[in-house]
C-alpha positions as CSV (number, residue, x, y, z in Angstrom):
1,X,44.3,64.3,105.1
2,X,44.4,68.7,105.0
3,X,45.8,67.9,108.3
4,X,48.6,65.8,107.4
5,X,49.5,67.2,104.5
6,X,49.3,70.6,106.6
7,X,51.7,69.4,109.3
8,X,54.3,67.7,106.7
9,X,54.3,71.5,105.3
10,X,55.4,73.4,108.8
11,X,58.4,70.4,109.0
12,X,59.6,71.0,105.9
13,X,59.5,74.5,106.7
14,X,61.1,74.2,109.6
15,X,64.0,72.3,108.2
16,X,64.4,74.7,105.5
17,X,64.7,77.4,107.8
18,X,67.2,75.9,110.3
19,X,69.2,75.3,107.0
20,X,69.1,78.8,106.2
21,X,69.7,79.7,109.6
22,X,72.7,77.4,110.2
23,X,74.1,79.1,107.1
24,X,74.2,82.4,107.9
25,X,75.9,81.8,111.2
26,X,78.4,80.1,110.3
27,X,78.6,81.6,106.7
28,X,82.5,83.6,106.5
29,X,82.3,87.2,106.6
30,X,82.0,89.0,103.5
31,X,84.9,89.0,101.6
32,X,86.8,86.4,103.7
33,X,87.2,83.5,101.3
34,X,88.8,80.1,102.5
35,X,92.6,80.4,101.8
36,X,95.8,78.1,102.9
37,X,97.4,80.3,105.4
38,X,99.9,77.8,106.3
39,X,103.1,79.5,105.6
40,X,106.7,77.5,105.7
41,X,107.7,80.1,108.2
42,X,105.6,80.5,111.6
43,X,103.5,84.2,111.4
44,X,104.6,86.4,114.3
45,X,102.5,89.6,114.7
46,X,104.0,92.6,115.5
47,X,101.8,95.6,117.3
48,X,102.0,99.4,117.0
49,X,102.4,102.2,119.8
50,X,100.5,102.5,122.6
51,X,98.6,99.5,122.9
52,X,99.5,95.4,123.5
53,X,98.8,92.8,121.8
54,X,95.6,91.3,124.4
55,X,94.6,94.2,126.9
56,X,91.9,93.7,129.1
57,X,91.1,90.4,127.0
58,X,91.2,92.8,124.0
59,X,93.0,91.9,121.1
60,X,95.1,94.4,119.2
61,X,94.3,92.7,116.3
62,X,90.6,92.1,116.0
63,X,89.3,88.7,114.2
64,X,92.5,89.0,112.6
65,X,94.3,86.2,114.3
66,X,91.1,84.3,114.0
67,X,91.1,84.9,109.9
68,X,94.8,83.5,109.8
69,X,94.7,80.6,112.1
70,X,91.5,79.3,110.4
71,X,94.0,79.0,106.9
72,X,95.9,77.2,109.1
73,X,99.0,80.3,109.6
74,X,100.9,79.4,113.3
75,X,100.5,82.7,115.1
76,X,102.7,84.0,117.9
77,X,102.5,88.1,118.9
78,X,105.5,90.2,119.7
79,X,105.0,90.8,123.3
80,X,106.3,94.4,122.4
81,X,105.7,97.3,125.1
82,X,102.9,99.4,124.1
83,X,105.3,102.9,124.9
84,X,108.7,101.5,124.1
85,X,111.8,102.9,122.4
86,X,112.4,101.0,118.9
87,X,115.6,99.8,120.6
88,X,113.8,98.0,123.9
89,X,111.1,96.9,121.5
90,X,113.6,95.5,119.1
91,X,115.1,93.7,121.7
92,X,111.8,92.3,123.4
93,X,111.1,91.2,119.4
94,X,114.1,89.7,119.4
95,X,113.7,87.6,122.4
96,X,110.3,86.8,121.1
97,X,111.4,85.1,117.6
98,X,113.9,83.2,119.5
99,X,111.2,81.8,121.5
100,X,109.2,81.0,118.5
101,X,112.2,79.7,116.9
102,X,112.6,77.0,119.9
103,X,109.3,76.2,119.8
104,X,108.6,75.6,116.7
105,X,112.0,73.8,115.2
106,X,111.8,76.3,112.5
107,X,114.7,78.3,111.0
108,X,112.9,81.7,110.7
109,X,109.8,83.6,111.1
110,X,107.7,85.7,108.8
111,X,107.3,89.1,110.3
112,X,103.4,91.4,110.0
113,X,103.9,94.4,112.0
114,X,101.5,97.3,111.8
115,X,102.7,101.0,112.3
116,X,105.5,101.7,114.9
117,X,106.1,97.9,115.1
118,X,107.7,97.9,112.1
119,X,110.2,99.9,113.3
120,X,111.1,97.6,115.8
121,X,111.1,94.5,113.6
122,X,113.4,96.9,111.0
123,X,116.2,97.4,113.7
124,X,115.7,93.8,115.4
125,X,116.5,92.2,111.9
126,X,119.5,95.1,110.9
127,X,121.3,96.3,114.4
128,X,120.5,93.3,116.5
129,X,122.2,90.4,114.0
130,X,118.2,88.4,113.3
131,X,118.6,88.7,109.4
132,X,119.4,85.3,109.4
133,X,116.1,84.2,111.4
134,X,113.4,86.1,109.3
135,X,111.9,85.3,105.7
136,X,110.0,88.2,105.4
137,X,108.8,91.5,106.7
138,X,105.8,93.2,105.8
139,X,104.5,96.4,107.2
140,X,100.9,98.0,107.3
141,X,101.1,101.8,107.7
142,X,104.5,101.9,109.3
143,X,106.0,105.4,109.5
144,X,109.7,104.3,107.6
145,X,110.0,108.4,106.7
146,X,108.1,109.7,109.6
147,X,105.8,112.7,109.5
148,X,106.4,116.4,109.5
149,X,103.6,117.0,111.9
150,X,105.5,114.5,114.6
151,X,108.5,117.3,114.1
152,X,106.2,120.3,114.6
153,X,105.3,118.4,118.0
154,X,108.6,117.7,119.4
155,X,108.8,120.6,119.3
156,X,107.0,122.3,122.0
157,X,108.7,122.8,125.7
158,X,110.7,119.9,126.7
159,X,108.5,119.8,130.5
160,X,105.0,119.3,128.5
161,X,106.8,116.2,126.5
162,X,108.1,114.9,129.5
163,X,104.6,116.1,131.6
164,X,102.9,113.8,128.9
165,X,105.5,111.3,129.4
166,X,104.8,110.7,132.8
167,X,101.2,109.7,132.4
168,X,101.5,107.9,129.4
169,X,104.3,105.8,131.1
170,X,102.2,105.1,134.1
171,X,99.2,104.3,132.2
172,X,101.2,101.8,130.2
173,X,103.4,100.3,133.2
174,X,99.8,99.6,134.7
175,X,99.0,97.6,131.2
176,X,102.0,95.5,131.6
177,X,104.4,97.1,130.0
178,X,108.1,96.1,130.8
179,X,110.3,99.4,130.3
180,X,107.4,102.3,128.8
181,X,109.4,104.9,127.5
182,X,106.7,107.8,125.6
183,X,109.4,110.0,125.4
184,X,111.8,108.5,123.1
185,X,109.2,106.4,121.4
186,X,107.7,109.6,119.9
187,X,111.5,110.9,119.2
188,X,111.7,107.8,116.3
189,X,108.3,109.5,114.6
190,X,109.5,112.7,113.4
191,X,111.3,112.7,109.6
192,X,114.6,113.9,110.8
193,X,115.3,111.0,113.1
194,X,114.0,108.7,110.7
195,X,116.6,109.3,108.1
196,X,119.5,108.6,110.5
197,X,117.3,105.9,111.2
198,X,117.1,104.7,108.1
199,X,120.4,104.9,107.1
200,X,121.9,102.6,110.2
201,X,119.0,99.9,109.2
202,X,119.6,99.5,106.0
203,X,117.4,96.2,104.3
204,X,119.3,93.1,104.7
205,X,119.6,90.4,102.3
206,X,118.2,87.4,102.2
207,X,115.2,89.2,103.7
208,X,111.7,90.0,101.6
209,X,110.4,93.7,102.4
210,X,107.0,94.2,101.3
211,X,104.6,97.3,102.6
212,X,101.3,98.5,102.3
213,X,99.4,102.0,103.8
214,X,96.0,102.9,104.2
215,X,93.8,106.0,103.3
216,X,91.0,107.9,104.4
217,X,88.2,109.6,101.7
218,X,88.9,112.7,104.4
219,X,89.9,113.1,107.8
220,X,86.0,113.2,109.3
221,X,85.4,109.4,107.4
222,X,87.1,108.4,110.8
223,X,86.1,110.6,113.7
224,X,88.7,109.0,116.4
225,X,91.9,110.3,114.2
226,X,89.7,113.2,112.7
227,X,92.2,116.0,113.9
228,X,95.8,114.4,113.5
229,X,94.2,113.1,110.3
230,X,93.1,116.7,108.6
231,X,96.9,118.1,110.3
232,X,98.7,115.3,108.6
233,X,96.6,116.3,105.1
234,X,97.2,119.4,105.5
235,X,101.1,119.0,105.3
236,X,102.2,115.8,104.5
237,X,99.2,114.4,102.4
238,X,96.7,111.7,102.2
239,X,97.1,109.6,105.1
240,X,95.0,107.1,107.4
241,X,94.8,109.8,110.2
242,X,98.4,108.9,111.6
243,X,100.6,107.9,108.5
244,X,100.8,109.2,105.2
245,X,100.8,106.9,102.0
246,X,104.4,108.6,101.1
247,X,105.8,107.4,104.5
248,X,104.6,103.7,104.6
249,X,106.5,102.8,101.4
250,X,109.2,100.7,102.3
251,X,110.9,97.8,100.0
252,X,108.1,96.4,97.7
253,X,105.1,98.6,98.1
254,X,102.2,97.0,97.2
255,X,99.5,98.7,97.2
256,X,96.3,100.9,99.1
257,X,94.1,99.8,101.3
258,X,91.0,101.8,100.4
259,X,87.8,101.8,101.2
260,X,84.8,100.9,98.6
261,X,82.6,104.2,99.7
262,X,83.4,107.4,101.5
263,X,84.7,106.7,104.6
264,X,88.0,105.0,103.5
265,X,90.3,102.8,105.9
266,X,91.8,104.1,109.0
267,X,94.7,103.4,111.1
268,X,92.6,101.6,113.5
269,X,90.7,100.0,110.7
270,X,94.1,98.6,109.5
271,X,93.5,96.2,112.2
272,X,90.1,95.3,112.7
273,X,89.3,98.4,115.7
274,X,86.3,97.8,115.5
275,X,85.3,94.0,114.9
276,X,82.6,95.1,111.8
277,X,83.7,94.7,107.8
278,X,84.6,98.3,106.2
279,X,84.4,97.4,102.8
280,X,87.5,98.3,100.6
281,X,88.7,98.2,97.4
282,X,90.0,94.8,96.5
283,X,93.5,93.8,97.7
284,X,95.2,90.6,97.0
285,X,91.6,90.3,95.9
286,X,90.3,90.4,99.7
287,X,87.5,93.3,100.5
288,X,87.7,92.9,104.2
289,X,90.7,94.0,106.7
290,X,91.0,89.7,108.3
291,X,90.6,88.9,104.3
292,X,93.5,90.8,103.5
293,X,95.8,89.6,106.2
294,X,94.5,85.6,105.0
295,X,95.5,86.4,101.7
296,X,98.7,88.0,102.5
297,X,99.2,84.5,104.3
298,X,98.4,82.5,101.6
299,X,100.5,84.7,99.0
300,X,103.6,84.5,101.3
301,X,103.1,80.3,101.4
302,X,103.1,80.6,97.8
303,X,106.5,82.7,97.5
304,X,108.0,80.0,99.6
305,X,107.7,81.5,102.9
């Protein structure tokens, strides 16, 4: 009977703990709560410099794409050069959301582009005649006022630009890029080319700007953008080790993407580096970098796009 009773114990157990087990693997990460990401408009991501969308089987974008297509979002990527000029990647962009476009039988697209992306999707919807095709824009840490520091760096002696050039466009050509061009994709970074800039791309109607930055505690809470980070501090001001809060604004600014303890949220945090949840101050009421982007979704489905 002790024996029975025994063995009817360990099964119970046993269920109890594959329960458990079963739970906590397929449990959402923290923060991540089931939203509808299924916007109107199709989501087309849009990538920042030096880097692709899916490199080496890497994804630019972390579990990012995963965390939107799980609300049900339809996803398409740029296909932007990682070393471009905002004008070749505007025009790559461009050729992209036609694509979608075709595809999909929609009328537009809704635009996320992180850093020097949204650059590219500024002047694709302005100087290339695509205001008509896209609902929305939003931009994660993009440099719309550029940064003093870029200034100081451009300039140095035209032959080490154009030294660096070299590499960096032959590294990139090698990674699949179409037309790399590091020396006047770094020109569009500075502040002085970026009012001109601004000024010939001026927000089109019909079209929803919306912006957000990030922030470090301090340039060491990230030690991979620890030295442009503390440069940027020192003259510009808070910043996510590449782009300063002050320079991200553009349209409707929305809001911080900070982090919940000392470390704060980097550029490369902005879009899930590093595949692990840095806990952040609630946005949109997420408190994880894929939650944010799902709830960004599923506030843009809401708005009507």
């Amino acid at each position: 009977m002790k024996t029975g009773t025994t063995n009817a114990r360990k099964r119970l157990l046993a269920a109890l703990a594959a329960v458990m087990l079963t739970a906590l693997l397929f449990a959402p990460a923290a923060g991540a709560a089931a939203v509808d990401c299924a916007t109107k408009y199709p989501i087309v991501l849009v990538h920042g410099a030096g880097f692709s969308d899916i490199s080496l089987g890497i994804n630019y974008w972390g579990r990012i794409p995963q965390a939107l297509e799980d609300g049900g979002a339809k996803l398409f990527y740029g296909g932007t050069d990682g070393w471009g000029n905002i004008e070749d990647g505007a025009a790559i962009l461009k050729t992209t959301v036609e694509k979608v476009l075709a595809q999909t039988g929609s009328g537009k697209v809704n635009l996320v582009a992180h850093s020097k992306g949204g650059l590219e999707a500024r002047y694709m919807i302005s100087s290339l005649g695509m205001a008509g095709k896209v609902a929305s824009l939003t931009t994660i840490s993009t440099p719309h006022h550029g940064s003093k520091v870029m200034d100081e760096i451009l300039g140095v002696p035209d032959f080490l630009l154009r030294g660096a050039a070299f590499f960096a466009n032959g590294f990139r050509w090698a990674a699949g890029d179409k037309k790399p061009d590091f020396y006047n994709g770094i020109q569009s970074l500075g502040e002085e080319y970026m009012v001109e800039f601004n000024q010939s791309n001026p927000d089109m109607p019909g079209v929803y700007y919306q912006s957000f930055a990030g922030s470090m505690y301090a340039p060491a809470s990230d030690l991979i953008v620890c030295w442009p980070g503390y440069w940027i501090k020192t003259a510009d001001g808070p910043n996510d080790g590449l782009v300063t809060i002050e320079s991200a604004k553009w349209g409707n600014f929305r809001g911080l993407l900070r982090g919940a303890g000392y470390r704060g949220i980097s550029h490369g945090d902005e879009v899930d580096l590093r595949r692990t949840d840095v806990p952040m101050q609630p946005v949109l009421g997420a408190t994880t970098i894929p939650a944010f982007y799902a709830a960004m979704a599923a506030e843009l489905k809401q708005m009507g796009y």
